[in-house]
Backbone as CSV, one residue per row, in Angstrom:
resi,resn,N_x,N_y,N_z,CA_x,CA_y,CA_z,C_x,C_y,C_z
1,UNK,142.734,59.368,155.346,143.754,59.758,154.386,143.533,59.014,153.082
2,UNK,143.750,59.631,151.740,143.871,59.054,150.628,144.687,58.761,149.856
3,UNK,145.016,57.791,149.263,146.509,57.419,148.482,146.311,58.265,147.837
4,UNK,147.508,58.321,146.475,147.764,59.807,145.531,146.721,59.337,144.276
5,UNK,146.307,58.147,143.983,145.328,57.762,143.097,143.868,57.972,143.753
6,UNK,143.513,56.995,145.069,142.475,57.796,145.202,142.301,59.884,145.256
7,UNK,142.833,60.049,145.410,143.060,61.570,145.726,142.586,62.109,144.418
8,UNK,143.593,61.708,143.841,142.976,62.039,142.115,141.806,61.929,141.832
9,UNK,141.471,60.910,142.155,140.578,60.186,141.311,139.205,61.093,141.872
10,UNK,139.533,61.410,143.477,138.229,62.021,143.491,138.192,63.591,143.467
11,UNK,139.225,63.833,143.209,138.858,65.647,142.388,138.957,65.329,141.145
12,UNK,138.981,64.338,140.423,138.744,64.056,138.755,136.618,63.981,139.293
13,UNK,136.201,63.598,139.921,135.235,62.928,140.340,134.188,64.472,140.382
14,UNK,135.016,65.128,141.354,134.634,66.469,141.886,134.384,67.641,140.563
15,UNK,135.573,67.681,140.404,135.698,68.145,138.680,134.141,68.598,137.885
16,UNK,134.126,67.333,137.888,133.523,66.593,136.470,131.899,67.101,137.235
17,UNK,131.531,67.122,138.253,130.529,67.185,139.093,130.076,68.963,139.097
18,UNK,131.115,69.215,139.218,131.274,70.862,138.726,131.437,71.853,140.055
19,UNK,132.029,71.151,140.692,132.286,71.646,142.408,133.485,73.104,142.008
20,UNK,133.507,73.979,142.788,134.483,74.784,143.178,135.700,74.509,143.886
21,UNK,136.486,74.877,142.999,138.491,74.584,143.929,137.321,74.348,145.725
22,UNK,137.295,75.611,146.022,137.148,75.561,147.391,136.582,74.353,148.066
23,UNK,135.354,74.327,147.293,134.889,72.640,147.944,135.249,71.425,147.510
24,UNK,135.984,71.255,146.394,136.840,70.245,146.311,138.206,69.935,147.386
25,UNK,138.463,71.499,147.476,139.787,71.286,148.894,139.107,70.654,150.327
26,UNK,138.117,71.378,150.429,137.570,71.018,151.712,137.339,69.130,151.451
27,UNK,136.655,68.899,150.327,136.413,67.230,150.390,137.540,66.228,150.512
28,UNK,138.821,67.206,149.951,139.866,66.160,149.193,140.860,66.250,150.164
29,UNK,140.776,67.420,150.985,142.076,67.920,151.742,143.250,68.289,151.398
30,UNK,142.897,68.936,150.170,144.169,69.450,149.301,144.703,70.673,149.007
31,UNK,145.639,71.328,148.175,145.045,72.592,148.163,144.933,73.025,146.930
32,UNK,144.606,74.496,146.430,144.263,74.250,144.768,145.349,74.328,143.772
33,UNK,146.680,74.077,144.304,147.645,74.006,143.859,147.708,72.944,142.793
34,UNK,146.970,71.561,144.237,146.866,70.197,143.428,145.735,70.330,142.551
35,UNK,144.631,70.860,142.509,143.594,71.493,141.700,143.906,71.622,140.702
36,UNK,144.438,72.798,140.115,144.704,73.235,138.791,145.554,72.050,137.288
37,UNK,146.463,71.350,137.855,146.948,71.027,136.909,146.146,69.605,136.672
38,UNK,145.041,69.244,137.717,144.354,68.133,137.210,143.189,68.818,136.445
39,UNK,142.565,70.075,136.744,141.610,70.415,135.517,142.208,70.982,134.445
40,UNK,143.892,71.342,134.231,143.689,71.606,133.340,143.913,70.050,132.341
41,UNK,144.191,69.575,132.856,144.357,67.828,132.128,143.347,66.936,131.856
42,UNK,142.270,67.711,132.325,140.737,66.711,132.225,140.601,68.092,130.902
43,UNK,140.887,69.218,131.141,140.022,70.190,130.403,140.643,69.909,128.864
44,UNK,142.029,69.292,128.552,142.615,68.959,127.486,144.218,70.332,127.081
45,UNK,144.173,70.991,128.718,144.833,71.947,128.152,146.687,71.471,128.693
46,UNK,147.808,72.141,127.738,149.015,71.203,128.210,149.694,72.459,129.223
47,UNK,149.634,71.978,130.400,150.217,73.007,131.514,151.335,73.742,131.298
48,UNK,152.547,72.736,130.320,153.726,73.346,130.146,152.976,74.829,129.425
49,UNK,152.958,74.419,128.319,152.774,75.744,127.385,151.252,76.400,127.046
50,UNK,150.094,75.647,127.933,149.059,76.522,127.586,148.281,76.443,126.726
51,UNK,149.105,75.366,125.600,148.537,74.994,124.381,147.352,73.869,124.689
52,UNK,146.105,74.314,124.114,145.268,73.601,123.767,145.208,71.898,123.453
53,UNK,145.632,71.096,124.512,145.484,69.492,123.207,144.646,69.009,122.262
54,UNK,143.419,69.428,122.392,142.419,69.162,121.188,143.149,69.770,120.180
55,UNK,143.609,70.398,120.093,144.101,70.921,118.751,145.588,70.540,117.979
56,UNK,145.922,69.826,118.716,147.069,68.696,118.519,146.578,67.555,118.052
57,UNK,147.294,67.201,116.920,147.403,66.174,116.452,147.220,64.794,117.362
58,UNK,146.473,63.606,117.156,146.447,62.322,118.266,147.670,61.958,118.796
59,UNK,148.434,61.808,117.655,150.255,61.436,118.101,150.740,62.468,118.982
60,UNK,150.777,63.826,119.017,151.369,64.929,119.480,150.874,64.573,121.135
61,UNK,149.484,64.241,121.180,148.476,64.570,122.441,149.506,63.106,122.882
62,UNK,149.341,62.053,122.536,149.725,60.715,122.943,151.268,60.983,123.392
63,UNK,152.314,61.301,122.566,153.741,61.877,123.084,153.687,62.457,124.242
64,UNK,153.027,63.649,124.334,152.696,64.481,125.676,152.432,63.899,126.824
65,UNK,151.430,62.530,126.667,150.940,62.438,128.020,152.176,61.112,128.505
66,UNK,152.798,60.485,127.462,153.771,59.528,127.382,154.818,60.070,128.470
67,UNK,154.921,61.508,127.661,156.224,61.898,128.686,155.986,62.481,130.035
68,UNK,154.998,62.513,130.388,154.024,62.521,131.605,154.067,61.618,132.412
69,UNK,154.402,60.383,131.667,154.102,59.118,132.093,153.078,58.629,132.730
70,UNK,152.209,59.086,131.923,150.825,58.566,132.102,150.650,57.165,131.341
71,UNK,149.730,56.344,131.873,149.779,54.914,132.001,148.756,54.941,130.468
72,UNK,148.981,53.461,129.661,148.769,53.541,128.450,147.229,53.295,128.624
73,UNK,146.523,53.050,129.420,144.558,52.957,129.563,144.507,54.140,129.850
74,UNK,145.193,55.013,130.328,144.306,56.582,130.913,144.902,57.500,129.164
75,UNK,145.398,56.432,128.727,146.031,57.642,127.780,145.004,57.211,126.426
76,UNK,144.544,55.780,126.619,143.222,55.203,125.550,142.501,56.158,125.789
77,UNK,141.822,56.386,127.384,140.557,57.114,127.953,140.994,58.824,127.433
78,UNK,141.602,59.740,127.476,142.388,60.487,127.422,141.679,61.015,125.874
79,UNK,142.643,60.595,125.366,142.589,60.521,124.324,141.425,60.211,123.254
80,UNK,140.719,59.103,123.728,139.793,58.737,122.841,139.840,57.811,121.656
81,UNK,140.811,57.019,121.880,141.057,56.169,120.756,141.699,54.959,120.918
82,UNK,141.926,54.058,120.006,141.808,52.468,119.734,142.882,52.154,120.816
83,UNK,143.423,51.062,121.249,144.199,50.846,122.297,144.961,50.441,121.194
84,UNK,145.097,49.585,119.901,146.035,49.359,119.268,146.594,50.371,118.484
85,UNK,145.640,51.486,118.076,146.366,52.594,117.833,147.304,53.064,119.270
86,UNK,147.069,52.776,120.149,147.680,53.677,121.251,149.137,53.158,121.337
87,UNK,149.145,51.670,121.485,150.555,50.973,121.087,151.318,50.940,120.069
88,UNK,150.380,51.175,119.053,151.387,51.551,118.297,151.960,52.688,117.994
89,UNK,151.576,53.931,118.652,152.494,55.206,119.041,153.376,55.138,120.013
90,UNK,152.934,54.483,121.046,153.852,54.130,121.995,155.150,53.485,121.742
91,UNK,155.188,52.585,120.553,156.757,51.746,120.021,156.783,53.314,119.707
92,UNK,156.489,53.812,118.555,156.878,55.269,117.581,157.861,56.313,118.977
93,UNK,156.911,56.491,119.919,157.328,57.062,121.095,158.777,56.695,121.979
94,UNK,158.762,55.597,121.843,159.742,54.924,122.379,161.101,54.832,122.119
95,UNK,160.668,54.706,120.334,161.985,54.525,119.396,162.421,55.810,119.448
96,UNK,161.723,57.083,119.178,162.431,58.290,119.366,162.951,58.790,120.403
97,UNK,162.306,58.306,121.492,163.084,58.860,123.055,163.805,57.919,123.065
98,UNK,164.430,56.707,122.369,165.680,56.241,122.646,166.699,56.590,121.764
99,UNK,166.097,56.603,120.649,167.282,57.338,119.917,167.342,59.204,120.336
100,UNK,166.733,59.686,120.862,167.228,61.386,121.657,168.222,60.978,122.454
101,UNK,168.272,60.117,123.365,169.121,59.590,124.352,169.993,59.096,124.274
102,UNK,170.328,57.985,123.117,171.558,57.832,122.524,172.329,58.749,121.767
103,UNK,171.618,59.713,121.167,172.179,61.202,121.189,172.831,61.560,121.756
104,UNK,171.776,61.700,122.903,172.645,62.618,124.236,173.676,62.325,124.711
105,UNK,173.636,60.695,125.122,174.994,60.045,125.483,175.806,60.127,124.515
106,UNK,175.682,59.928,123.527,176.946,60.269,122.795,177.542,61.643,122.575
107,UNK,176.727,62.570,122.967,177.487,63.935,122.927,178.048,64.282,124.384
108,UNK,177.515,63.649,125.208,178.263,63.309,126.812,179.681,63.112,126.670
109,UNK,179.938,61.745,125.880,181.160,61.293,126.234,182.216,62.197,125.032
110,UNK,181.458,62.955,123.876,182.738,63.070,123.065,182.891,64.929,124.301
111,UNK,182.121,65.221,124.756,182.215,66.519,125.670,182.986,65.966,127.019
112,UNK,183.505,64.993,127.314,184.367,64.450,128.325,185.181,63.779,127.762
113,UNK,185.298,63.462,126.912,186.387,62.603,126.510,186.205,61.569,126.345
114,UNK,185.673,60.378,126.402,185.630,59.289,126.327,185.863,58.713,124.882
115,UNK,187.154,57.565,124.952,187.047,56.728,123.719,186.277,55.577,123.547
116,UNK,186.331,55.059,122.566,185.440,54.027,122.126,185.598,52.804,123.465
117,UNK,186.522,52.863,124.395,186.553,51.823,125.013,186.135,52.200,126.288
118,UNK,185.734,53.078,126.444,184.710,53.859,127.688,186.409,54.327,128.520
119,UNK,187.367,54.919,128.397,188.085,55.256,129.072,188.391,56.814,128.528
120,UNK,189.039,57.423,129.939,188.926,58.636,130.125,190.028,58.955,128.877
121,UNK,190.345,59.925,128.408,191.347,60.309,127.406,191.992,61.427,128.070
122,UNK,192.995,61.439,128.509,193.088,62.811,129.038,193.373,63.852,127.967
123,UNK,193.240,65.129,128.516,193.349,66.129,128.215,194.230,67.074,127.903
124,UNK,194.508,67.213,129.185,196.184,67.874,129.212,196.817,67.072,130.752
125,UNK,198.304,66.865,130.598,199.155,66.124,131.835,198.503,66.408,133.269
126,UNK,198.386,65.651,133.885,198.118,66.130,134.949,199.048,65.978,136.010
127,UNK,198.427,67.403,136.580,199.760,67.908,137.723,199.449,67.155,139.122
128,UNK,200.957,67.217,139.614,200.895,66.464,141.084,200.495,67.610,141.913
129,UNK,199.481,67.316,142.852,198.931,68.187,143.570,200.305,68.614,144.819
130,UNK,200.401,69.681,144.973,201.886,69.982,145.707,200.939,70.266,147.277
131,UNK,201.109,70.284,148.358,200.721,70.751,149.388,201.791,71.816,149.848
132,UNK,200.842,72.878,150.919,201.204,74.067,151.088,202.577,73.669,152.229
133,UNK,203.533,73.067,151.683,204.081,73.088,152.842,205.012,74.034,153.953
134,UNK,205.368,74.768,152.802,206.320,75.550,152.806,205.837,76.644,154.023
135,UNK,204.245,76.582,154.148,203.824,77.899,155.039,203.550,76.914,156.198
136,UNK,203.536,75.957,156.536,203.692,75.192,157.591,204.672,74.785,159.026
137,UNK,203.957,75.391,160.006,205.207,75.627,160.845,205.921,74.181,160.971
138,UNK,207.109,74.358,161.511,207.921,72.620,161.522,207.225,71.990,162.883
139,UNK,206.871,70.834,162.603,207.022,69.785,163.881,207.633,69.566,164.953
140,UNK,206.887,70.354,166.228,208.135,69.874,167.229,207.744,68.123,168.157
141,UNK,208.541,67.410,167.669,208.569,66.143,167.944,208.552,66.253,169.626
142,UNK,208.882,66.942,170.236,208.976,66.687,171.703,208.208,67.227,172.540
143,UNK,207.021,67.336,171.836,205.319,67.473,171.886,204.450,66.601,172.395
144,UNK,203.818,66.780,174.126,203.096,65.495,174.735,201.956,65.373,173.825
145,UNK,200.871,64.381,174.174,199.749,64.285,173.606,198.824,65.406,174.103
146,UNK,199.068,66.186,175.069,198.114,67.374,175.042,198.312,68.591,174.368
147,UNK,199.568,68.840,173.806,199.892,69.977,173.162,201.144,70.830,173.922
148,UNK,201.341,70.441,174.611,202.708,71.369,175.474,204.272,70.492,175.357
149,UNK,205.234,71.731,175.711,206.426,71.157,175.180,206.651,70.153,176.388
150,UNK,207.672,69.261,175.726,208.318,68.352,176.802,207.864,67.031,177.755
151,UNK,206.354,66.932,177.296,205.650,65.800,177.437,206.034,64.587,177.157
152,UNK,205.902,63.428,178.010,206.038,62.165,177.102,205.195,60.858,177.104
């Protein structure tokens, strides 16, 4: 059996060697399900949309594989470029997916209510939940523990 890195690593291996899905499944024990979205990621192409990454901008390609969460050496190798360029997209990367997110949370709480002191605001009064009682037959108290009258 192979961990999920070796696994990779050797249909990245296979790939590159120029093997067929088929005999890569047979080597890897996989199926070409797991196939496809690793060539199309060696081939440079972005699975979501199809779009070409060579033809993206370095930053665009670097965002992409970020939110992939692909690790910042496969994204040097990847990519093709300086590791200090790579970090320093990565802060760029960072700062914007935290400020999207502080976004988001903040349109969370004004869409629930929340005031500045993290408490609920209500809305409108809220009602006491009434139970159906009224359709409830009455209790006959002189009811054994098995269910029949006159038990005690």
């Amino acid at each position: 059996m192979f961990s999920k890195k070796e696994k990779y690593d050797l249909i990245v291996k296979l790939l590159k060697e120029g093997r067929t899905n088929r005999e890569i499944c047979k080597i890897a024990r996989c199926s070409p399900n797991e196939i496809t979205p690793i060539r199309k990621t060696i081939n440079g192409e972005n699975t979501d949309t199809g779009i070409d990454m060579k033809d993206k901008s370095i930053c665009a390609q670097v965002f992409d594989l970020l939110e992939k969460e692909i690790s910042l050496p496969q994204i040097v190798i990847q990519v093709d470029i300086d590791p200090e360029e790579a970090m320093r997209l990565q802060e760029k990367y960072l700062l914007v997916s935290k400020r999207d997110k502080i976004i988001h949370l903040l349109k969370d709480k004004k869409r629930y209510g929340f005031n500045h002191r993290n408490t609920r605001i209500p809305t409108s009064t809220p009602r006491v939940l009434e139970g159906n009682y009224r359709n409830q037959r009455p209790r006959n108290h002189n009811m054994g523990s098995d269910g029949r009258q006159g038990g005690y």
